[in-house]
C-alpha positions in Angstrom: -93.9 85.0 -87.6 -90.3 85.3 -89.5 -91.1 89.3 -89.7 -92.1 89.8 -86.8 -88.4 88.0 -85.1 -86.4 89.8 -88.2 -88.0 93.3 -86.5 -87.4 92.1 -83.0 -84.0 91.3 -84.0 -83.5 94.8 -86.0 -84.6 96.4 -82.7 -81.9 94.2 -80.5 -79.3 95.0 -83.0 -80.1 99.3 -83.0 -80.2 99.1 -78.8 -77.4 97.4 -78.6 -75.4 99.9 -80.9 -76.5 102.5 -78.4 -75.0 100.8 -75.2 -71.6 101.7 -74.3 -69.0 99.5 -76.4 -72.5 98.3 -78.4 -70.3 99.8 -81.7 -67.4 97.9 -81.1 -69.0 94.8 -80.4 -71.4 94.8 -83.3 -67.8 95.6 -85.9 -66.5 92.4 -83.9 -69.4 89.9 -84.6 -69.1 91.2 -88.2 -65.6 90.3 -88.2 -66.1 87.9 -86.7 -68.8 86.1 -89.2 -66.5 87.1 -92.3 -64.1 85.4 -91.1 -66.2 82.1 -90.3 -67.3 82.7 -93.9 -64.1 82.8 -94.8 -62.8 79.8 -93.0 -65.9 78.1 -94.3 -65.0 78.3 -98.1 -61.1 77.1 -97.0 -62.6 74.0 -95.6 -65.0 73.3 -98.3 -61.8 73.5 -100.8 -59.7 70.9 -98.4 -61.8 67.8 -99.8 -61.2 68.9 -103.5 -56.9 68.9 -102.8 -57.2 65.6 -101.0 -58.6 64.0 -104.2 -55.8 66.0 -105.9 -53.2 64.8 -104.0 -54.4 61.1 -103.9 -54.5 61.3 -107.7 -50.9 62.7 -108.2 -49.6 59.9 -105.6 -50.6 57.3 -107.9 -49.1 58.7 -110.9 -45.9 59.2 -109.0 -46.4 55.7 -107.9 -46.4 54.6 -111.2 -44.1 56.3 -112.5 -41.7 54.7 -110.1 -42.4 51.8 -110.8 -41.9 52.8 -114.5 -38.4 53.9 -113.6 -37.3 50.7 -111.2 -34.3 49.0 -112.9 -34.5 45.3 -113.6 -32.4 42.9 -112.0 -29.3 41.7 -113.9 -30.0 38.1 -114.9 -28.5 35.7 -112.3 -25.7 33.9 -113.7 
C-alpha cells in the first residue's frame, strides 16, 4: 500500500514538473520545506535558552543579594 502511494506520488511529482511553471513551483516547496526544517530546529533550541536564562537570573539574583549593603546600625 505505502509503494504503491510513494509511486503515485513519484508520478504527481514528474507531471507536475512538466506543466508550465511545474519547475518553479517544485524549487519553491523545496525551499519552502528547508526552511520549515530550518525554523523547526530554531524552535526546538528556544526551550534549551529559556532554562538558560532562568538559571543565570537566579545567580544574578543572588549575587545581588550578595552585594546589598547592610544598613548602618540605628543609633
Amino acid at each position: 500500500m505505502i509503494a504503491r502511494l510513494a509511486d503515485r506520488g513519484e508520478q504527481t511529482i514528474a507531471k507536475l514538473a512538466e506543466l508550465p511553471g511545474g519547475t518553479k513551483a517544485l524549487k519553491a516547496m523545496n525551499d519552502l520545506r528547508a526552511r520549515v526544517d530550518e525554523l523547526g530546529k530554531k524552535v526546538r533550541g528556544i526551550d534549551e535558552l529559556e532554562l538558560r536564562i532562568a538559571k543565570l537570573e537566579k545567580e544574578v539574583a543572588s549575587l545581588k543579594r550578595a552585594q546589598k549593603p547592610k544598613a548602618p546600625p540605628a543609633g
